[in-house]
N, C-alpha and C positions, 0 to 999 in steps of 0.2 A: 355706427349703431350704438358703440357703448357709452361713449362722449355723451351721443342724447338721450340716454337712459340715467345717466347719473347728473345728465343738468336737472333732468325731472325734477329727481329724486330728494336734491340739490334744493329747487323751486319747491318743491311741496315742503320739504323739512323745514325752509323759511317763513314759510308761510303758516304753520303750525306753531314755533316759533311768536311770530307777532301778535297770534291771537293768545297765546298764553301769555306774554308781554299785557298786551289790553287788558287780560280779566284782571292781574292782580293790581290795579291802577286803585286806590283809594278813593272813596266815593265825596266832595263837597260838600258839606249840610253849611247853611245860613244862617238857617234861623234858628234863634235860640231855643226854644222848646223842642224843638227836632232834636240840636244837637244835645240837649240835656236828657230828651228820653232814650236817645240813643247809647249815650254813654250807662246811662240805668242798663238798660237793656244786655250792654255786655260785660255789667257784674251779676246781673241775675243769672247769664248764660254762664258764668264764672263758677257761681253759687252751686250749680247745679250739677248732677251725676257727673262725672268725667272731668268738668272744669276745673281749671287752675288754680281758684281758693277752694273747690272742695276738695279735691286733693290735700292741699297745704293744711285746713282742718280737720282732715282727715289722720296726716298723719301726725301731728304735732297736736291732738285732742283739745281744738281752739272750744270753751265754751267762753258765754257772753254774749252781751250785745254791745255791739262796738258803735256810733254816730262817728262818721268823719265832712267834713268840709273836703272837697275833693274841687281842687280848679284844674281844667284841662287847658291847653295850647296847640298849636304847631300843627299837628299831623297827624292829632288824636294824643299827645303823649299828657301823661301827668303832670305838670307843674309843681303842683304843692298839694299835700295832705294835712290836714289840721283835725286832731282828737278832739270833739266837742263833749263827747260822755262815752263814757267805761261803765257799765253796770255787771256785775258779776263776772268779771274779768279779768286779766291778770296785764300787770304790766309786760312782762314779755312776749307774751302773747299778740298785743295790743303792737308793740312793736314789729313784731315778726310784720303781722298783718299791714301795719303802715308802710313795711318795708316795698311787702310785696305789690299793694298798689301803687306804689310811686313807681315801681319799673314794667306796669302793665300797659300796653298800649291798645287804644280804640278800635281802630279798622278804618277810620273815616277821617278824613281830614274835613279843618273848619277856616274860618277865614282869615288868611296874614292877619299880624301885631293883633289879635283879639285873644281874651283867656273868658273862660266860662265857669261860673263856681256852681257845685250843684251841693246837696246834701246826702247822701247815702248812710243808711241803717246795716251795721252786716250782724245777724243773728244766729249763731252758731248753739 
């Protein structure tokens, strides 16, 4: 009786198990405008109350408007950051901030050997 109380038990934990496995699976995007508004999309979720650069703005008192060239790759990850314009900004600042999006990653992966360049404005 207690054998098949703990295969259950056993059985259901596995299986609990798999579906948390599936959900964190990274989502495919193709097409380029997908994946450019997408990658938008999780710097503005960035941007915002709680997020990871308001934070770092927050506490490092980022003012400025920053232009970067942002290319993504691989799995969602950064590639490369290129400063296009600093307007009322500081250079260390300017760097802090480049630092941090080159080690932010997307959520979504995009397709083998492709890189995608978008343009992002960040407004502090």
């Amino acid at each position: 009786m207690e054998t098949k109380l703990k295969k259950i038990i056993t059985a259901i934990l596995l299986i609990a198990i798999s579906f948390q496995v599936s959900a964190q699976k990274k989502v495919l995007i193709s097409n380029q405008t997908d994946i450019i508004e997408a990658a938008v999309k999780v710097f503005d979720e960035s941007m915002k109350n709680e997020g990871g650069l308001f934070e770092l703005a927050k506490e490092f008192e980022f003012t400025g408007v920053y232009i970067f060239d942002i290319t993504i790759h691989k799995k969602g990850e950064v590639a490369s950051v290129f400063v296009v314009e600093n307007t009322e900004g500081t250079i260390p600042t300017q760097n802090r901030l480049k630092d941090f999006v080159m080690d932010m990653k997307m959520g979504f992966k995009i397709p083998k050997d492709k890189r995608y360049k978008f343009q992002y404005t960040f407004k502090f």
